[in-house]
MDAnalysis code that builds the backbone (N, CA, C; Angstrom):
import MDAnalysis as mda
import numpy as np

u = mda.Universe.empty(294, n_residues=98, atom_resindex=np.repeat(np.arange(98), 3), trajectory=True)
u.add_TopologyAttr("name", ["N", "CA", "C"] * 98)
u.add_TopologyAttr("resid", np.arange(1, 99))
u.add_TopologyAttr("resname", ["UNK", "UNK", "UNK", "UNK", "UNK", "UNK", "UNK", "UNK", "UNK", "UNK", "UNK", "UNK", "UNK", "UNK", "UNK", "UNK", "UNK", "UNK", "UNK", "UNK", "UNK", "UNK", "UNK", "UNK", "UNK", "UNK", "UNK", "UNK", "UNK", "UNK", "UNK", "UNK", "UNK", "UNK", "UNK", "UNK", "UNK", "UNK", "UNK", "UNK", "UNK", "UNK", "UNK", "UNK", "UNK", "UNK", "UNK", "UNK", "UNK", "UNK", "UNK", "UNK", "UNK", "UNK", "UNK", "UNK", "UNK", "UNK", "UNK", "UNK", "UNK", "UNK", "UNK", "UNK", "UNK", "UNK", "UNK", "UNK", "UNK", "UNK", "UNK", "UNK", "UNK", "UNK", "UNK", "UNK", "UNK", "UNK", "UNK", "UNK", "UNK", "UNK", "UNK", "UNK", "UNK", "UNK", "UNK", "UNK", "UNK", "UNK", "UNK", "UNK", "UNK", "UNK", "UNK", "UNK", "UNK", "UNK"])
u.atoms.positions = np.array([
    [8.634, 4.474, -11.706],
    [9.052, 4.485, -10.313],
    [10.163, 3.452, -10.096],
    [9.684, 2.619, -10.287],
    [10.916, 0.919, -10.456],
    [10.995, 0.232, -11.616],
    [11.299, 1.054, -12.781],
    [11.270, 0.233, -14.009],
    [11.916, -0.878, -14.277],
    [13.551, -1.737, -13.633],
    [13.953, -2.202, -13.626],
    [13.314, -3.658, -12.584],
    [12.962, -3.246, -11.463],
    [12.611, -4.564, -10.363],
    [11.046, -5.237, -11.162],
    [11.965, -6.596, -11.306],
    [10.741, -7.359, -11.429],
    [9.606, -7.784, -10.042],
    [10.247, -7.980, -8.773],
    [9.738, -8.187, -7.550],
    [10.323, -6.941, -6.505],
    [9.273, -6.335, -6.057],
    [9.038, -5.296, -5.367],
    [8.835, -5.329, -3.870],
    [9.434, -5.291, -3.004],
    [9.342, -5.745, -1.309],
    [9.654, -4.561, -0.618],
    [8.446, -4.240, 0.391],
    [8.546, -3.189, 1.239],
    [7.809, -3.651, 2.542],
    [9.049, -3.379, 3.238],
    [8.364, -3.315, 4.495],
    [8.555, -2.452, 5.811],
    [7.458, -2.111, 6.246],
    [7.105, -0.572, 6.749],
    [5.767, -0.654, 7.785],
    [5.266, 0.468, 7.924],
    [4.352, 0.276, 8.913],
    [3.205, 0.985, 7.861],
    [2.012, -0.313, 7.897],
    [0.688, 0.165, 7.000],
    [0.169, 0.739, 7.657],
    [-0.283, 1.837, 7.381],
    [-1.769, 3.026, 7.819],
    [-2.926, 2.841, 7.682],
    [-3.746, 3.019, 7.998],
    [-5.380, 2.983, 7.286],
    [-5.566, 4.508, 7.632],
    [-6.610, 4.704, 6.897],
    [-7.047, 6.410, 7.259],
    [-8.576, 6.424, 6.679],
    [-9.445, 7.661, 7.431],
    [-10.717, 7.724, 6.968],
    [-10.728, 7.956, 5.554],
    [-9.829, 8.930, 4.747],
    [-9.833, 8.525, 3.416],
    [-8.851, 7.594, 2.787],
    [-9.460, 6.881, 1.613],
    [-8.757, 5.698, 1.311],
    [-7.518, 5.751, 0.636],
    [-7.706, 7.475, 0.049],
    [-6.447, 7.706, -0.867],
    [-5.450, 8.041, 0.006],
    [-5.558, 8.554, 1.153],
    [-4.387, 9.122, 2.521],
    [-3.992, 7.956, 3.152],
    [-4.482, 6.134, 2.686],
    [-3.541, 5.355, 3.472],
    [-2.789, 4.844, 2.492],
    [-1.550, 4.606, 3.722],
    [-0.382, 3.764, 2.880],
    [0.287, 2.899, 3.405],
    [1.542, 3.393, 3.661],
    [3.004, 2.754, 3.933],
    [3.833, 4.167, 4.966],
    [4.131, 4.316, 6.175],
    [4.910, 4.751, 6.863],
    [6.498, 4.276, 6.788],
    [6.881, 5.009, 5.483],
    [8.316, 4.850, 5.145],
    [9.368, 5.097, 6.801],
    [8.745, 5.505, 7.045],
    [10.143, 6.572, 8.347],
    [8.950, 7.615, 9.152],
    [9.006, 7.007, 10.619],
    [8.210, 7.307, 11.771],
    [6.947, 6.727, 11.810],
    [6.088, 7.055, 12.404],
    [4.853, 7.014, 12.185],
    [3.587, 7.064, 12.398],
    [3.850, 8.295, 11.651],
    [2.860, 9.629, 11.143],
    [2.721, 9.501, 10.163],
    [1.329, 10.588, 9.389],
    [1.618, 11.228, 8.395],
    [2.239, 12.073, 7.970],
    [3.236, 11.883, 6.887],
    [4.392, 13.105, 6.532],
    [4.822, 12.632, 5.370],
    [6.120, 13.519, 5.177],
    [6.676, 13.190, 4.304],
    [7.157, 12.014, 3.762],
    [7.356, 10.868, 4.746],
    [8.116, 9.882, 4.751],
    [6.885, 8.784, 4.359],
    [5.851, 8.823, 3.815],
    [4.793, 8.234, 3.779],
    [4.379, 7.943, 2.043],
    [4.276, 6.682, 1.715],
    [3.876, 6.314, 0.450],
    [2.327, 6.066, 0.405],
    [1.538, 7.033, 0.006],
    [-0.011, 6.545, 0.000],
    [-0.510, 6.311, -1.420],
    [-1.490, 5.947, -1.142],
    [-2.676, 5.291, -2.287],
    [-2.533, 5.943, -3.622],
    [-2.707, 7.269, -2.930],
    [-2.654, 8.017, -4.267],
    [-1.686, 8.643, -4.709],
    [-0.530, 8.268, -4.090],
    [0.774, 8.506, -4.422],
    [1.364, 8.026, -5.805],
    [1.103, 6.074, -5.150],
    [0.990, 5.274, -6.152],
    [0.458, 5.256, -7.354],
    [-0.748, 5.740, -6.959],
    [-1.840, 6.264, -8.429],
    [-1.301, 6.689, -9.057],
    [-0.658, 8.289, -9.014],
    [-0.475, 9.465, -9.709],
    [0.929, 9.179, -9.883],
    [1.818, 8.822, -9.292],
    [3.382, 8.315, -9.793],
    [3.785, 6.790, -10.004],
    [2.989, 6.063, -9.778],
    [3.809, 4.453, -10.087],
    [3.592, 4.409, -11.688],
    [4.545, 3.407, -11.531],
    [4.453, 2.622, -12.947],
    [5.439, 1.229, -13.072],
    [4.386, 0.607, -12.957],
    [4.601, -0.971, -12.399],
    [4.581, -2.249, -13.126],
    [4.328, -1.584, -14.277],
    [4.135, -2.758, -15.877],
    [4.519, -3.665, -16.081],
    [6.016, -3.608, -15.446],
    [7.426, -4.751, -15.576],
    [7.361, -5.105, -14.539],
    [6.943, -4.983, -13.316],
    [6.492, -5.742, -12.100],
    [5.918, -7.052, -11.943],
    [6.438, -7.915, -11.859],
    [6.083, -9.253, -11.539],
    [5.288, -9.655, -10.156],
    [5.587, -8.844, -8.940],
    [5.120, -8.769, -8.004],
    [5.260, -8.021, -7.094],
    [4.313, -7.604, -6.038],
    [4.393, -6.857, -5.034],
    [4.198, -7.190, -3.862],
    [5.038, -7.260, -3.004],
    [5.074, -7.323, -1.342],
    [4.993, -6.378, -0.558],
    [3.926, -6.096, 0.164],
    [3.636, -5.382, 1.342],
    [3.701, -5.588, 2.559],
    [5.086, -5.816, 2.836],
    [5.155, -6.098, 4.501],
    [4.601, -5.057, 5.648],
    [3.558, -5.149, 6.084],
    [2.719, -3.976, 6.774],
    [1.039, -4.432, 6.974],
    [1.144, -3.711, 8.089],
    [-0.358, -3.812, 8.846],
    [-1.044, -3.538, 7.539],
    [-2.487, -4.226, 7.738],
    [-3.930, -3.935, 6.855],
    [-3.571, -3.275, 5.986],
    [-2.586, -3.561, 4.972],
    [-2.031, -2.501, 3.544],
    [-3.059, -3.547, 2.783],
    [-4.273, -4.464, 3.193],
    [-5.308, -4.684, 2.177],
    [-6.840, -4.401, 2.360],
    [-6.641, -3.206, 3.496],
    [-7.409, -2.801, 4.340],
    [-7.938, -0.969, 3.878],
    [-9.242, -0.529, 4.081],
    [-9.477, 1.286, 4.590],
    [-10.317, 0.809, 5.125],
    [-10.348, 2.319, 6.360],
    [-11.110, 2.595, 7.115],
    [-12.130, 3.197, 6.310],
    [-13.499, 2.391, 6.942],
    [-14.742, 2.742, 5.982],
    [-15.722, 2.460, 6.744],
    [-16.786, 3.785, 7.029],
    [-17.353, 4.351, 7.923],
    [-17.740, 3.761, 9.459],
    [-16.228, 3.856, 9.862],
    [-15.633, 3.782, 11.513],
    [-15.273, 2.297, 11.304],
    [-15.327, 1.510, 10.883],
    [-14.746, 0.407, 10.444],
    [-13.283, -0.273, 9.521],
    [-13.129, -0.588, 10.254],
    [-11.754, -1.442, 9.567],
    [-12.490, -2.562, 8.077],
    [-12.218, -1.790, 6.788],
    [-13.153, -2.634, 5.632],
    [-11.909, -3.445, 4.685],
    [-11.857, -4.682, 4.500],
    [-10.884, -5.395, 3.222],
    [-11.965, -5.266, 1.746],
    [-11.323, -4.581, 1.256],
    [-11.709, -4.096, 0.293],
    [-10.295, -3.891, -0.992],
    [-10.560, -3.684, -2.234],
    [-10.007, -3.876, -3.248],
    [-9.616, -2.134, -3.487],
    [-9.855, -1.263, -2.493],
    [-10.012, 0.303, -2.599],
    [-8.787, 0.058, -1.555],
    [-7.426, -0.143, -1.556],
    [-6.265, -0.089, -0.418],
    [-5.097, 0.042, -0.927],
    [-4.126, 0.448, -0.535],
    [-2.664, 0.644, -0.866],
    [-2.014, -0.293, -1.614],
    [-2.604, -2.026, -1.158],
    [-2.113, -2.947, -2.210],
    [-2.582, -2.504, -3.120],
    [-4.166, -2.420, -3.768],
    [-4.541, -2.685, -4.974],
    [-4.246, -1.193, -5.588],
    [-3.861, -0.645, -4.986],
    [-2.580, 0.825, -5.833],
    [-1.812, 0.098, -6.615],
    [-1.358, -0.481, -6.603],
    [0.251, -1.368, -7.330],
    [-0.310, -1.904, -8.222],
    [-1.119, -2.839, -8.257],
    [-2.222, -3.364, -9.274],
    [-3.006, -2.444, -10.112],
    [-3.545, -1.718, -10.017],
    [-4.024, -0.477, -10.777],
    [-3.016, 0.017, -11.518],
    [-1.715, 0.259, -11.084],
    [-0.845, 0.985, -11.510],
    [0.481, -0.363, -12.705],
    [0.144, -1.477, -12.573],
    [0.460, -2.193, -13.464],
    [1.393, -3.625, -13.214],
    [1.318, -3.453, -11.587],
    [1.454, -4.629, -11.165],
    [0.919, -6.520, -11.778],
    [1.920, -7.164, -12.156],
    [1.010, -8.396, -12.149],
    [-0.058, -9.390, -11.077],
    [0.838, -8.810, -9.695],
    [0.310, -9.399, -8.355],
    [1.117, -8.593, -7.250],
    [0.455, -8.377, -6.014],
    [0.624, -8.417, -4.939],
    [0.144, -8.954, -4.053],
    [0.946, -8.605, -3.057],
    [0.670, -9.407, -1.532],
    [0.787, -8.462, -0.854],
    [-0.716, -8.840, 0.044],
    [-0.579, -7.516, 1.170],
    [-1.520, -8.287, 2.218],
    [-1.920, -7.571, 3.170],
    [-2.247, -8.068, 4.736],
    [-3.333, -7.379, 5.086],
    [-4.229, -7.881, 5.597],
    [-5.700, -7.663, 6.091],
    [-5.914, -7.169, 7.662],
    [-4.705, -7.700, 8.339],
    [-5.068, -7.966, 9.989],
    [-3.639, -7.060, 10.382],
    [-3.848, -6.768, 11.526],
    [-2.201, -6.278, 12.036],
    [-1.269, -7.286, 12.536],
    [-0.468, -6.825, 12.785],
    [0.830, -8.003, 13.069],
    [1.019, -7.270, 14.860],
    [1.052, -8.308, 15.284],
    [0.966, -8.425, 16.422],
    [2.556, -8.797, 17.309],
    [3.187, -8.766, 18.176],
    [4.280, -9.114, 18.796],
    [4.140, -9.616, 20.065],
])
């Protein structure tokens, strides 16, 4: 996916969703659509080996919704990047507020 970037920075609007693999990153709008990087996106296409780090600028991208609850859990869009061969990321638990 980014074989070349050692440090990886995105920032976007995080999703949560009742399933854990349908949240992500709202590339553009926000909805679910096309413009959307999810969990299992990452899964099935990253490859992050040479990755030194990952930044998730975005709501609860260390967060799923888990049964009617907002859960921080190691099952979230950050720990996609990590699974997928990340050395570290950074991601966010709480929403960002203005």
């Amino acid at each position: 996916m980014m074989p070349m970037a050692r440090i990886v920075h995105l920032a976007a609007h995080g999703l949560t969703h009742p399933n854990r693999w349908a949240a992500g990153l709202a590339l553009h709008g926000g909805s679910l659509g096309t413009a959307m990087l999810t969990s299992s996106g990452v899964l099935a296409d990253g490859a992050f080996s040479g990755v030194d780090l990952v930044v998730l600028n975005a709501c609860r991208t260390g967060t799923h919704e888990g049964t009617g609850r907002i859960v921080q859990t190691l099952r979230s869009a950050g720990s996609a990047f990590l699974a997928r061969g990340a050395r570290a990321a950074c991601f966010s638990f709480s929403s960002s507020r203005l």
